[in-house]
Biotite code that builds the C-alpha atoms (Angstrom):
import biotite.structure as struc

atoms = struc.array([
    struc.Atom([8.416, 95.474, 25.863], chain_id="A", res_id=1, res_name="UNK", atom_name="CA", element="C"),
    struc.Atom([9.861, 93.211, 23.173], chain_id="A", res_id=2, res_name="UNK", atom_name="CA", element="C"),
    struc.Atom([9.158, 89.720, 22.352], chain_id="A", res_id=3, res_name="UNK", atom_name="CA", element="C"),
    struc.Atom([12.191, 89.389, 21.302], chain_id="A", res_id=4, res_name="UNK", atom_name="CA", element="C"),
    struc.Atom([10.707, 89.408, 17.638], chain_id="A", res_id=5, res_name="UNK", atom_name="CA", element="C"),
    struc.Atom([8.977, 86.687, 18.540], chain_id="A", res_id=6, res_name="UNK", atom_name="CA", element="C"),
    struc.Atom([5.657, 86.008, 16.215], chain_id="A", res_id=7, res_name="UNK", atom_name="CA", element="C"),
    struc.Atom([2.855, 83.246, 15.699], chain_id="A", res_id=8, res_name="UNK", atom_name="CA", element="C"),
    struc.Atom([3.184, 81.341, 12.623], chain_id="A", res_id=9, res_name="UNK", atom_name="CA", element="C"),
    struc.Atom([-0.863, 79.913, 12.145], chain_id="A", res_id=10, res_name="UNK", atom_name="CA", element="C"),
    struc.Atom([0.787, 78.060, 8.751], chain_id="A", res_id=11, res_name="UNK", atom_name="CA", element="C"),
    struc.Atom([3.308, 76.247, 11.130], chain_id="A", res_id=12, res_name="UNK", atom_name="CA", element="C"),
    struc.Atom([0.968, 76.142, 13.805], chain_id="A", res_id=13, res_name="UNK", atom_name="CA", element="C"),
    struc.Atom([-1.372, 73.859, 11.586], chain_id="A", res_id=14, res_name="UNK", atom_name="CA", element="C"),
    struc.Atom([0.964, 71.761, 10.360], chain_id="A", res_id=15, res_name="UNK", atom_name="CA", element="C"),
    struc.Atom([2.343, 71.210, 13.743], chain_id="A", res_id=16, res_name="UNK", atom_name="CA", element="C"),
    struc.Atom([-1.322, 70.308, 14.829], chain_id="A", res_id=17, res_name="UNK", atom_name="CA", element="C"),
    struc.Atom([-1.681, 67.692, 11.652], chain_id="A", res_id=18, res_name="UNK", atom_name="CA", element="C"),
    struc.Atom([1.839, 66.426, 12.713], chain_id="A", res_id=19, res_name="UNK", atom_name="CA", element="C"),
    struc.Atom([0.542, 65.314, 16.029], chain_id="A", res_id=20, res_name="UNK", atom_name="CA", element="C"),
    struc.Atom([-3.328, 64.443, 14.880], chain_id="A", res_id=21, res_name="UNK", atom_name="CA", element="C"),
    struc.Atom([-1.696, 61.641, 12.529], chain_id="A", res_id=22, res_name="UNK", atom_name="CA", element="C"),
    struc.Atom([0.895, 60.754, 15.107], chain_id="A", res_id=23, res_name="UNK", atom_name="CA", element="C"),
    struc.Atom([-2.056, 60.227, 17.456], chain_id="A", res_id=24, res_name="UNK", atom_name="CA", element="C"),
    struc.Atom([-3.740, 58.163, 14.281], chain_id="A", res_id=25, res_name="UNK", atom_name="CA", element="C"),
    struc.Atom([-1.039, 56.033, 13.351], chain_id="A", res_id=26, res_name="UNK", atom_name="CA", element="C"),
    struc.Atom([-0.413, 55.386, 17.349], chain_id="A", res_id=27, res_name="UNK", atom_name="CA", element="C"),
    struc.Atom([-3.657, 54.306, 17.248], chain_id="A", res_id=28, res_name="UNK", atom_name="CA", element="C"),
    struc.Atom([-3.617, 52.450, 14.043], chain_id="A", res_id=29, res_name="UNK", atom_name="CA", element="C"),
    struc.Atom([-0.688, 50.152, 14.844], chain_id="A", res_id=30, res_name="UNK", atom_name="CA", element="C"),
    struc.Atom([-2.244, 49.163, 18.301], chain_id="A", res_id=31, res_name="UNK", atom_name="CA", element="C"),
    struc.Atom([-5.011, 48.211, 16.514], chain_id="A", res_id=32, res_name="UNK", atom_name="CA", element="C"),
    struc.Atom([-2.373, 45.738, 13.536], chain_id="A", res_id=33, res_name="UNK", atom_name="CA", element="C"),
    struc.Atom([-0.730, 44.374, 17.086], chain_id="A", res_id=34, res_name="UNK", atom_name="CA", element="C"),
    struc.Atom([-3.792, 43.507, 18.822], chain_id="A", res_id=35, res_name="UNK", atom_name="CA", element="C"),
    struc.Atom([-4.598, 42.119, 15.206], chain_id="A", res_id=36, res_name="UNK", atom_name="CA", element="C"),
    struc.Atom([-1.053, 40.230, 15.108], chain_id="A", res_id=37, res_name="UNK", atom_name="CA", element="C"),
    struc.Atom([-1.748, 38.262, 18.549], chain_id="A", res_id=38, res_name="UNK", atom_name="CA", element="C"),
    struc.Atom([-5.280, 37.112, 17.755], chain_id="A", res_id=39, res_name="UNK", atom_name="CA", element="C"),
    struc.Atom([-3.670, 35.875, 14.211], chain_id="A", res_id=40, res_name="UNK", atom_name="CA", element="C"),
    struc.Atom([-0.954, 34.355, 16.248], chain_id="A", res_id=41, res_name="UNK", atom_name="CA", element="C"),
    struc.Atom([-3.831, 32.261, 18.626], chain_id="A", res_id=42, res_name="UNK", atom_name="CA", element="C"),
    struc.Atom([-5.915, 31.252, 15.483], chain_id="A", res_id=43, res_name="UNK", atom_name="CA", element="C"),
    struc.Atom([-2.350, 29.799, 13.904], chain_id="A", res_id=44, res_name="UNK", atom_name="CA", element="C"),
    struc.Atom([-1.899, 28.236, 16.771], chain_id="A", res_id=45, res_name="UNK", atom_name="CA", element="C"),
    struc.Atom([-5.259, 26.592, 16.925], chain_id="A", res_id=46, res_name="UNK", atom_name="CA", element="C"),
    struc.Atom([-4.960, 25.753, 13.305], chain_id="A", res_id=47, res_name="UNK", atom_name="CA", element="C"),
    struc.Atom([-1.487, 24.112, 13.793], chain_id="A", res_id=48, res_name="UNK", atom_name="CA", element="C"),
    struc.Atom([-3.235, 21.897, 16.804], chain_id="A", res_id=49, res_name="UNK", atom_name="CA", element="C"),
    struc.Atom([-6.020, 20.875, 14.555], chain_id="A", res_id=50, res_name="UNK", atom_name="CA", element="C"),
    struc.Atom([-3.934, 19.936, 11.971], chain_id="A", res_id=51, res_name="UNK", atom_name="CA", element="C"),
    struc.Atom([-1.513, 17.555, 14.206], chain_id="A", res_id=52, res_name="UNK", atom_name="CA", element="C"),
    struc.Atom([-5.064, 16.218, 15.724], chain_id="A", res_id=53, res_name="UNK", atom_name="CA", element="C"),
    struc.Atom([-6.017, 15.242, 11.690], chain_id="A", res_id=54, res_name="UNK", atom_name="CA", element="C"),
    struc.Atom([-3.022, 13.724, 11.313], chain_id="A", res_id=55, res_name="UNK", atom_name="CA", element="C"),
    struc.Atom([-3.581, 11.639, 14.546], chain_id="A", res_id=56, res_name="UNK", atom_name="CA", element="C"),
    struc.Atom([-7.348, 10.738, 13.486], chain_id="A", res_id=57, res_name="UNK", atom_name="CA", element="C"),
    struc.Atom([-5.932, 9.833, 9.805], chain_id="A", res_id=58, res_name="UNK", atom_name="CA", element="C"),
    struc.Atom([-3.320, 7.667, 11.095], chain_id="A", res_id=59, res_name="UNK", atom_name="CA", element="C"),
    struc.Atom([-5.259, 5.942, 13.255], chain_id="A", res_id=60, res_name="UNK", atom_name="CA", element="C"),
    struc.Atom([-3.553, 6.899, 16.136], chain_id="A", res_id=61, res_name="UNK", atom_name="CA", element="C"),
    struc.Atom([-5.089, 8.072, 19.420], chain_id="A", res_id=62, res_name="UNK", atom_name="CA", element="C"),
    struc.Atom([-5.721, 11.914, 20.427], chain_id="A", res_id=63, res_name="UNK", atom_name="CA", element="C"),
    struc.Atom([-3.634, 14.082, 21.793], chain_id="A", res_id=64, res_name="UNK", atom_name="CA", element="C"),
    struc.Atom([-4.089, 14.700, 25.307], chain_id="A", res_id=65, res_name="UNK", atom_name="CA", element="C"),
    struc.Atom([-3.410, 18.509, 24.888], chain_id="A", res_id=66, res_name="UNK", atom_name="CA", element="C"),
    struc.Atom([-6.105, 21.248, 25.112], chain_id="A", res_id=67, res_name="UNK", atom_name="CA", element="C"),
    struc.Atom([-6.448, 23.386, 22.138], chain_id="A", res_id=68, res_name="UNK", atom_name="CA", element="C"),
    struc.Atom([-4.119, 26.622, 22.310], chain_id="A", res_id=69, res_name="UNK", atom_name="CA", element="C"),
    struc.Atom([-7.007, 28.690, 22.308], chain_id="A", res_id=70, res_name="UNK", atom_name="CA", element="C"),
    struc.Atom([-8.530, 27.390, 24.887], chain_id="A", res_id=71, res_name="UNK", atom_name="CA", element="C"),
    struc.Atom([-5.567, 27.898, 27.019], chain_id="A", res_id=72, res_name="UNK", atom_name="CA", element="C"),
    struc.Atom([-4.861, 31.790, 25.696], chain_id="A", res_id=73, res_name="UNK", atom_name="CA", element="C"),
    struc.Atom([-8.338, 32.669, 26.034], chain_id="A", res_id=74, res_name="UNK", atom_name="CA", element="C"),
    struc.Atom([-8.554, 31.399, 29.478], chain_id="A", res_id=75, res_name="UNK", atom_name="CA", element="C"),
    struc.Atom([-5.408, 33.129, 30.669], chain_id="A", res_id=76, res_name="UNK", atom_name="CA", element="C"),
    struc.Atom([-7.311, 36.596, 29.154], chain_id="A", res_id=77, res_name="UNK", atom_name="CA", element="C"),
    struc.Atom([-9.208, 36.490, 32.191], chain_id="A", res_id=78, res_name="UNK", atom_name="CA", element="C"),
])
């Protein structure tokens, strides 16, 4: 019976296995930089609030009545 010439290629099976082992990596990798990305977006956040509550406090003015943001993200995690 023929295989219709059909033959295994281990050079192109390896690279074909890399291929897919990096893929998997850099899937991996760039959940990793978003996950990263949001928890940098919260601490801006919580920065930006502490900054506007400075300002408040240096101008002698009362408070904000707002939570900080990371309060509210971390409680919405649950």
């Amino acid at each position: 019976m023929s295989m219709l010439n059909w033959r295994r290629d281990p050079v192109r099976e390896m690279q074909i296995e890399l291929s897919e082992q990096r893929t998997k990596q850099l899937r991996s990798e760039t959940e990793r930089i978003e996950k990263e990305i949001e928890q940098l977006k919260r601490d801006n956040a919580l920065l930006s609030w502490m900054h506007s509550e400075i300002d408040l406090i240096e101008a002698d003015l009362p408070s904000s009545s707002t939570p900080p943001p990371a309060i509210a993200a971390r409680s919405s995690d649950y």
